[in-house]
C-alpha positions as CSV (number, residue, x, y, z in Angstrom):
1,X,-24.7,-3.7,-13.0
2,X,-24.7,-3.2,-9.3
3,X,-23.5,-0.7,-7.6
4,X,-21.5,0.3,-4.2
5,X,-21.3,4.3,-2.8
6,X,-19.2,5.1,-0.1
7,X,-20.6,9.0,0.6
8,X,-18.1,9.6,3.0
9,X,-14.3,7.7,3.8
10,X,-13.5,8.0,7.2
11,X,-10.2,8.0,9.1
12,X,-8.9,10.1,6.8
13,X,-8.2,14.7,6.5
14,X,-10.7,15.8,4.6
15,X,-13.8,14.7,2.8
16,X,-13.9,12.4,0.0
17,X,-16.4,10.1,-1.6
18,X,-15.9,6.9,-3.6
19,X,-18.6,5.6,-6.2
20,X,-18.2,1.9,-7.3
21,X,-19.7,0.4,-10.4
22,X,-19.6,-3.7,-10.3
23,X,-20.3,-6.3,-13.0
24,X,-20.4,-9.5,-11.3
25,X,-16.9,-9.6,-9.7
26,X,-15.8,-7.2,-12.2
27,X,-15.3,-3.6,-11.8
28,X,-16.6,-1.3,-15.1
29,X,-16.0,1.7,-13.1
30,X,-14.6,3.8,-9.9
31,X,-15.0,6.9,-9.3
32,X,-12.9,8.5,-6.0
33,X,-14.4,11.8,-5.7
34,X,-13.2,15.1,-3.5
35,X,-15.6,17.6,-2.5
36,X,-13.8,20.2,-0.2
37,X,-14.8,23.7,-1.4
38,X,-11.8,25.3,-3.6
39,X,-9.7,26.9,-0.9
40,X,-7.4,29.1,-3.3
41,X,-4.8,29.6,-0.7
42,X,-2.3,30.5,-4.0
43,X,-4.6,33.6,-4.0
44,X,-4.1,34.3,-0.4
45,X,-0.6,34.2,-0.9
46,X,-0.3,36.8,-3.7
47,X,0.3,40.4,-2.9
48,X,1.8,39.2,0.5
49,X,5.3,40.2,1.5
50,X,7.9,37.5,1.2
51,X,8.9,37.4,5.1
52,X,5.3,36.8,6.0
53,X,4.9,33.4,3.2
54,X,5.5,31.0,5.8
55,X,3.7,31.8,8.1
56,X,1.1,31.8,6.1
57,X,1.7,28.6,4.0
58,X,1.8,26.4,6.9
59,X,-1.9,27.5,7.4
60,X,-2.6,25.1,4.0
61,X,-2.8,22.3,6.6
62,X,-2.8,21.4,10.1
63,X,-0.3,18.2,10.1
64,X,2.0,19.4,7.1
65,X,2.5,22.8,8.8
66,X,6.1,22.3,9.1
67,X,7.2,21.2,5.9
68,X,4.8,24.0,4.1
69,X,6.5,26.7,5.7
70,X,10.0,25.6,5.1
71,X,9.0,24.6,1.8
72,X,7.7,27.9,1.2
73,X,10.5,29.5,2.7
74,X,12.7,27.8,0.0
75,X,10.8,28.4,-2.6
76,X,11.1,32.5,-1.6
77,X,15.1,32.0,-1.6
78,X,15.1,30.5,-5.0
79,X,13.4,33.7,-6.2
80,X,16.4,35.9,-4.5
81,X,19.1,33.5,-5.4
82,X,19.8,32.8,-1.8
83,X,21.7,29.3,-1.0
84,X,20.9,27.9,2.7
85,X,24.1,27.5,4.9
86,X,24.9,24.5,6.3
87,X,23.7,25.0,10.0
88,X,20.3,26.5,8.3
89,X,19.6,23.3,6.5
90,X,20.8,21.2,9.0
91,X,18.1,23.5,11.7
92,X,15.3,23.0,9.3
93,X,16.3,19.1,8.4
94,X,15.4,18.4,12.5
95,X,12.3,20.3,12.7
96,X,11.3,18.2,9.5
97,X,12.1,14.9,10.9
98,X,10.1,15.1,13.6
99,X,7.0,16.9,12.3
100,X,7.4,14.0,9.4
101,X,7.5,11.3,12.4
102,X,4.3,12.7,14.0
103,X,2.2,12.6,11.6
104,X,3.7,8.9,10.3
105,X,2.7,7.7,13.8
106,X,-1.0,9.5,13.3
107,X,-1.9,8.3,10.0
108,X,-0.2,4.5,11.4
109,X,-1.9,4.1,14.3
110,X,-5.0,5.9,14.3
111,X,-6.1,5.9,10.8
112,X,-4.6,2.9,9.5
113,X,-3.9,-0.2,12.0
114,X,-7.4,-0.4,13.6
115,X,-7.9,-1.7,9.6
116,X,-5.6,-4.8,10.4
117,X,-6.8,-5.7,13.5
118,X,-10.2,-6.0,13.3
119,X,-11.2,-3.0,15.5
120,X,-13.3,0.6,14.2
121,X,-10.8,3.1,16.0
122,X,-7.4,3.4,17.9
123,X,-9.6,3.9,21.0
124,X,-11.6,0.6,20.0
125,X,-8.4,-1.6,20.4
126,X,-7.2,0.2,23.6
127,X,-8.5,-2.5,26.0
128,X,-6.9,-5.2,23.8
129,X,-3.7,-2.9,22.8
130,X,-3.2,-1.1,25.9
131,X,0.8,-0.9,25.5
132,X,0.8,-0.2,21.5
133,X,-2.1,2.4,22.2
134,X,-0.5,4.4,25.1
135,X,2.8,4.0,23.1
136,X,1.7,5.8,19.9
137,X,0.1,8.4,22.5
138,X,4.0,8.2,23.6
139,X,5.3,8.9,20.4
140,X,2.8,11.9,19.1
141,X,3.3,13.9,22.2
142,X,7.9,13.6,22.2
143,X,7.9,14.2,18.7
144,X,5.5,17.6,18.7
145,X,7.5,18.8,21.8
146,X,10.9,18.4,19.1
147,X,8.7,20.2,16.9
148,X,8.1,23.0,19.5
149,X,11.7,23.1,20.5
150,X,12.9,24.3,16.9
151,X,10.0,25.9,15.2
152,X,8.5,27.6,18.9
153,X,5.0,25.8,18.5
154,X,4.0,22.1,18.4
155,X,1.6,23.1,15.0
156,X,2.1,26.3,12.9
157,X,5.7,26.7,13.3
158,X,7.1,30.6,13.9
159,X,10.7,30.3,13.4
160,X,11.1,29.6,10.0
161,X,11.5,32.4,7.8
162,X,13.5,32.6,4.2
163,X,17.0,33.3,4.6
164,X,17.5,32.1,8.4
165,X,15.8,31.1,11.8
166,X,14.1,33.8,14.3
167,X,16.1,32.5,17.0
168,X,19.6,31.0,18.3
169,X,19.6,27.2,18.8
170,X,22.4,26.2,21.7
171,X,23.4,23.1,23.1
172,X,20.7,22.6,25.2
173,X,18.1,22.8,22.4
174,X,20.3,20.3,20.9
175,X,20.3,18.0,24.6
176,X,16.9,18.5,24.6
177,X,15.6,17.2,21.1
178,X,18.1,14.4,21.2
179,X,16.9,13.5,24.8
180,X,13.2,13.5,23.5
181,X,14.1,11.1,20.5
182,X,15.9,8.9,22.3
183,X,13.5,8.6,24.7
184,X,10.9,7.2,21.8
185,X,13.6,5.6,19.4
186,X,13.1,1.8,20.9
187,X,9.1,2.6,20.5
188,X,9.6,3.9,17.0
189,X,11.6,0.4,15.9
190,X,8.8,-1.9,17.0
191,X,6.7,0.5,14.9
192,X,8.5,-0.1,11.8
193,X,8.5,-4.1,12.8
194,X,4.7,-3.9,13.8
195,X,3.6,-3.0,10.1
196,X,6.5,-5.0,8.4
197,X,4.9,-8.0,10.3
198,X,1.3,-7.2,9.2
199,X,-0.6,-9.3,6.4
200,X,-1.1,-6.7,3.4
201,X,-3.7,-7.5,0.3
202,X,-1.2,-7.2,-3.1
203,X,-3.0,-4.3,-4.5
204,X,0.0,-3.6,-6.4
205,X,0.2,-1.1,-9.2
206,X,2.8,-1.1,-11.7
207,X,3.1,2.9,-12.5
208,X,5.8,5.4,-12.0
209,X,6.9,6.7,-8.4
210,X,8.1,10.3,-7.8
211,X,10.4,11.1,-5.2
212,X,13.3,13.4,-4.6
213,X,16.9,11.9,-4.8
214,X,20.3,13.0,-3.8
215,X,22.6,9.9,-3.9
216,X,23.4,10.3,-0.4
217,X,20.3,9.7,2.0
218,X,16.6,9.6,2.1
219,X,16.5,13.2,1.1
220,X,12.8,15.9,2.2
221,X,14.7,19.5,1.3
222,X,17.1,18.6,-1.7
223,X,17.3,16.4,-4.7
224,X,16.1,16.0,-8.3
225,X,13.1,14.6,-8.7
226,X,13.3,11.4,-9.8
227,X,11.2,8.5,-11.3
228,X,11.2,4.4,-11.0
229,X,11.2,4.4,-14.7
230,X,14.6,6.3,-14.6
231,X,13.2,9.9,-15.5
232,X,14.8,12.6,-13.8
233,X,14.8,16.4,-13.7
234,X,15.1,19.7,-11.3
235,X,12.5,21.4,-9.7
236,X,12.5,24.4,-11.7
237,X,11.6,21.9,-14.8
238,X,8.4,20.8,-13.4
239,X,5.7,22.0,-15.6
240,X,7.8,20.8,-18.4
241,X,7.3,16.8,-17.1
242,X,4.0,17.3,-14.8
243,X,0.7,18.1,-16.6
244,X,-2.1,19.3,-14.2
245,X,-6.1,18.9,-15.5
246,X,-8.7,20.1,-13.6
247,X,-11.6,17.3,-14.2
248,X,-14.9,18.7,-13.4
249,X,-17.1,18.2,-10.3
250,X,-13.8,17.6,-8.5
251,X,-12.0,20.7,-6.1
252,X,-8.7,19.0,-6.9
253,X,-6.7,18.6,-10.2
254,X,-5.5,15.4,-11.6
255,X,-1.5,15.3,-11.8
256,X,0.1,12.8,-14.7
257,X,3.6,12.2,-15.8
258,X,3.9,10.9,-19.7
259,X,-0.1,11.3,-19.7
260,X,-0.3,8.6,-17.0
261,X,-1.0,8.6,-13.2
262,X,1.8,8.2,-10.9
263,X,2.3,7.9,-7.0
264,X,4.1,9.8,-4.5
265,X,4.8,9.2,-0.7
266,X,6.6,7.1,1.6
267,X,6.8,4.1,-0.8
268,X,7.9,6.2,-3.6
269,X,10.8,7.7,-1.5
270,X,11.8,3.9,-0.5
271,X,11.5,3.0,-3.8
272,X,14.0,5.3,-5.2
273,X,16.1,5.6,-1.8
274,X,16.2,2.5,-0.3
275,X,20.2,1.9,-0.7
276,X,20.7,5.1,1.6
277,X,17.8,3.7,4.2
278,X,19.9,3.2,7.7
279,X,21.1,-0.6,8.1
280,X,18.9,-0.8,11.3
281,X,15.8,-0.1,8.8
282,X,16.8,-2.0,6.3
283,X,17.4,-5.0,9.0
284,X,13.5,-4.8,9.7
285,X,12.7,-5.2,5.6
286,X,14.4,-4.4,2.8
287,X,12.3,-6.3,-0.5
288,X,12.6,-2.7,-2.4
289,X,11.6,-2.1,-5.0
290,X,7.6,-2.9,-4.2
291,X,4.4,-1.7,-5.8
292,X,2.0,-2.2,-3.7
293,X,0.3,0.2,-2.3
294,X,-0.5,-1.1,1.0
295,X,3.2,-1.0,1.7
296,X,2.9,2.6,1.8
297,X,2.1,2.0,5.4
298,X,5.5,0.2,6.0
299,X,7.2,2.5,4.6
300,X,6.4,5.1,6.7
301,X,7.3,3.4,9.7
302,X,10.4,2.1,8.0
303,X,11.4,5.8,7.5
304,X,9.8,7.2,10.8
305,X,12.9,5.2,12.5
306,X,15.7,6.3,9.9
307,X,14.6,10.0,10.1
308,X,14.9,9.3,13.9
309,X,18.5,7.7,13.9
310,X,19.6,10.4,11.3
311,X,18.4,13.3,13.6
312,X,19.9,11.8,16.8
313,X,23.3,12.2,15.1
314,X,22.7,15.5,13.4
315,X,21.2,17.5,16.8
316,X,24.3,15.7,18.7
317,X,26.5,17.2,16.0
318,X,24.7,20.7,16.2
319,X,26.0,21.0,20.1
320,X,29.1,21.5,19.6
321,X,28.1,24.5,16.6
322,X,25.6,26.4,17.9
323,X,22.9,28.4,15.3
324,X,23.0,31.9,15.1
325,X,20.7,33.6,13.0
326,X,21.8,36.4,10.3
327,X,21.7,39.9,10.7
328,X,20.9,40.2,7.0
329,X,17.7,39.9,4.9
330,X,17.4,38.9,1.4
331,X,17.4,41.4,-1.2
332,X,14.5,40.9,-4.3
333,X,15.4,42.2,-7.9
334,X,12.7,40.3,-9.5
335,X,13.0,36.6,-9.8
336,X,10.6,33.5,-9.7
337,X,11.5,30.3,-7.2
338,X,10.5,26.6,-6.5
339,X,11.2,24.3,-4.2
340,X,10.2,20.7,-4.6
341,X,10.3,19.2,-0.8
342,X,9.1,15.7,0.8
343,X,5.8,16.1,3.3
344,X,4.9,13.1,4.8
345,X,2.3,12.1,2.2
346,X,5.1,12.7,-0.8
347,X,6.0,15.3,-3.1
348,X,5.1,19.0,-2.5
349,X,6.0,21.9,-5.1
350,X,5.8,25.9,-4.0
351,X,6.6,28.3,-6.9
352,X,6.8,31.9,-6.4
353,X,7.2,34.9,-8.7
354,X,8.6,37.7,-6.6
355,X,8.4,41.2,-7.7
356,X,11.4,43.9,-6.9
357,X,9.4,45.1,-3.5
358,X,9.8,41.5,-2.4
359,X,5.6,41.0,-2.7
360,X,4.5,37.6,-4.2
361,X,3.2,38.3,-7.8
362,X,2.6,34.5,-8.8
363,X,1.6,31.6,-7.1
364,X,1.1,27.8,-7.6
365,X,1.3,24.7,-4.7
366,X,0.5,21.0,-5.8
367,X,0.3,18.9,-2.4
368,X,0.9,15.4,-3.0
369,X,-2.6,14.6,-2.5
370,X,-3.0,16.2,-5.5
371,X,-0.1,14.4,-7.4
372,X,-2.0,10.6,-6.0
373,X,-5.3,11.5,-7.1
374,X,-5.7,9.8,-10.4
375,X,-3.2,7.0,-8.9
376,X,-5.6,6.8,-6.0
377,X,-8.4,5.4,-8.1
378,X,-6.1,3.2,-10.2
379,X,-5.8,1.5,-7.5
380,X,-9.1,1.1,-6.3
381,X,-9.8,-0.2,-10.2
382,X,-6.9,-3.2,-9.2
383,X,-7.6,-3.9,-5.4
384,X,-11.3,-4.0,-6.0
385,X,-11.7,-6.1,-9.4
386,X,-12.1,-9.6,-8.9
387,X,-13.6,-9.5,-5.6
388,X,-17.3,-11.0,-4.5
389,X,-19.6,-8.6,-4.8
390,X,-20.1,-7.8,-1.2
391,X,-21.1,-4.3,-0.5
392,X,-19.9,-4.3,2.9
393,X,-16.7,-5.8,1.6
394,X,-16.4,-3.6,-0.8
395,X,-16.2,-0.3,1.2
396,X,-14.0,-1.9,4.1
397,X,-11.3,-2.5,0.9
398,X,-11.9,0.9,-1.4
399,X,-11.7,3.0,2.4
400,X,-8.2,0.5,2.9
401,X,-7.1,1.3,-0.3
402,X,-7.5,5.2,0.0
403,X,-6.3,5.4,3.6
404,X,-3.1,3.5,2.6
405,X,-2.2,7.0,1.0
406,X,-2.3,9.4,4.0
407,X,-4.5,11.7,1.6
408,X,-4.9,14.9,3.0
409,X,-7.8,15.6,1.2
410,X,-8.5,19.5,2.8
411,X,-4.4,20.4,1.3
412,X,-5.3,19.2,-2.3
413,X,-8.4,21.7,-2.8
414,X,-6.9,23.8,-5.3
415,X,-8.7,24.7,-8.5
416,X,-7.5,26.9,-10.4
417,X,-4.1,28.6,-11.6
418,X,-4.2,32.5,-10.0
């Protein structure tokens, strides 16, 4: 038996190891392996006061930011029995689209497509891919000035707090966000017809897909969650459907649905959502449902210029109705919340118990990181068996294979229930 260790995959958040085991061309074992020291941010959480949970949930990680704190921030309402308004969730929907789009054109561009063309980094293929280069640069910095507009920072946002906004949104916020995707919304359609054009390998891995689903759009804030397979339940019903094992030396717990791995992300979210993906998406590719993993990649830039679209008409709707935050605060009597939102990598859950002084008493986040692990080396087990044994080979594939998630590794470090 011969043997393959990749001690460290790159061009990915976090650290994470993969141990392969071959048999000729057969594979008798992988092992993907995370070895981030426990964070326990649950435990930083409890015995905080609700109004300061954002702030410092979006701390969990440095690209999610946005959709921690608002996720968080949900979560905290649930516990009071607070429903969002309208122009609340419509605020926090734009501040989500483009901190979703951001980190789509990261994880596309600099982590993933120097795979596909042959070259070790983004900076690598800049003589060759001046325009594509320079236009991703494009695309980071308009979307993470949107982000600033509505949450007051490109990273951390300090706006967002359960029960309203900090500030007033006018027109010209509204001008001003719409201007700045505009501006990118050409660049972010050859993105989503860049990577429907690439060559993927069919590592493709018949399992269940987790996503949220409304019956409207591609929903991040609202929906059940729903499986491929047809399973569907509310977020409050979570631990009744998702088991979580903690599988010793690993920092981060396994997640399975019916005692099986499952898969969450953009492909999931395609999967599941695809009939309510904008007709100038769907134009690009539309062969839903898929299982291959790979096509993770296209998805996000299929969605990337959806979410776009969708937020051009919603901020050019907001300028006629300006946001005005509340004068009121939320009133605790003892309750316990979740909130099941879409980051960019897939499925996140915050769940609060909130005592009557409005001070977190329970925590408990899963990062979708966390959900893919046991999925992640399914896939390895499929996209690696069969092949040559090449040990060179082998890496380039199990590091494609991993990447094609957008793990953030650092976000899934959580160990144990506080």
């Amino acid at each position: 038996m011969k043997k393959v260790d990749v001690p460290l995959v790159t061009r990915v958040e976090g650290h994470g190891h993969v141990n392969i085991r071959m048999d000729g061309n057969r594979v008798r074992d992988v092992s993907f392996g995370i070895h981030e020291g426990p964070r326990y941010f649950e435990g930083i959480l409890v015995g905080r006061r609700w109004d300061e949970i954002p702030e410092l949930a979006a701390r969990i990680c440095g690209i999610c930011t946005v959709i921690h704190s608002v996720g968080s921030a949900m979560a905290i309402e649930d516990s009071a029995g607070f429903s969002p308004p309208e122009e609340l969730d419509k605020i926090r929907r734009l501040l989500t689209y483009s901190a979703h789009i951001q980190s789509h054109v990261l994880h596309l561009y600099f982590l993933t497509w120097p795979d596909y063309v042959g070259k070790q980094s983004a900076l690598h293929a800049y003589p060759e891919y001046k325009e594509l280069v320079r236009s991703a640069f494009r695309m980071k910095e308009k979307s993470n000035e949107m982000t600033e507009i509505i949450g007051g920072r490109m990273v951390h946002p300090c706006t967002v707090l359960p029960g309203k906004m900090t500030k007033s949104f006018e027109k010209k916020d509204m001008k001003a966000y719409t201007d700045r995707m505009r501006s990118i919304l050409n660049e972010l359609r050859f993105t989503a017809e860049v990577f429907a054009d690439l060559e993927y390998p069919d590592v493709e891995v018949p399992s269940e897909h987790l996503a949220l689903y409304g019956g409207k759009n591609v929903p991040l804030l609202h929906g059940e969650l729903k499986c491929t397979g047809g399973l569907s339940f509310p977020a409050r019903k979570y631990t009744g459907h998702i088991e979580e094992r903690v599988v010793p030396p690993n920092t981060t717990k396994r997640s399975y649905i019916k005692d099986k791995g499952f898969m969450v992300g953009a492909l999931p979210r395609l999967n599941i959502n695809h009939k309510h993906l904008r007709k100038e998406a769907r134009e690009i590719w539309d062969s839903f449902p898929s299982f291959n993993i790979h096509h993770n990649n296209l998805a996000q830039g299929l969605e990337s210029y959806h979410y776009a679209l969708e937020a051009i008409d919603m901020a050019e709707e907001l300028m006629e109705r300006p946001y005005v935050p509340s004068k009121e605060n939320l009133v605790f009597d003892g309750g316990e919340g979740v909130s099941a939102v879409e980051a960019p990598r897939g499925i996140l859950i915050h769940h609060y118990r909130v005592g009557k002084s409005g001070k977190v008493e329970y925590a408990n986040i899963i990062t979708p990181t966390a959900f893919n692990f046991e999925h992640v080396e399914m896939a390895l087990k499929k996209g690696l068996n069969g092949k040559e044994f090449d040990e060179n080979l082998l890496r380039f594939e199990a590091e494609r294979i991993i990447r094609a998630y957008d793990p953030c590794i650092s976000c899934s470090a959580h160990i144990v229930r506080v």
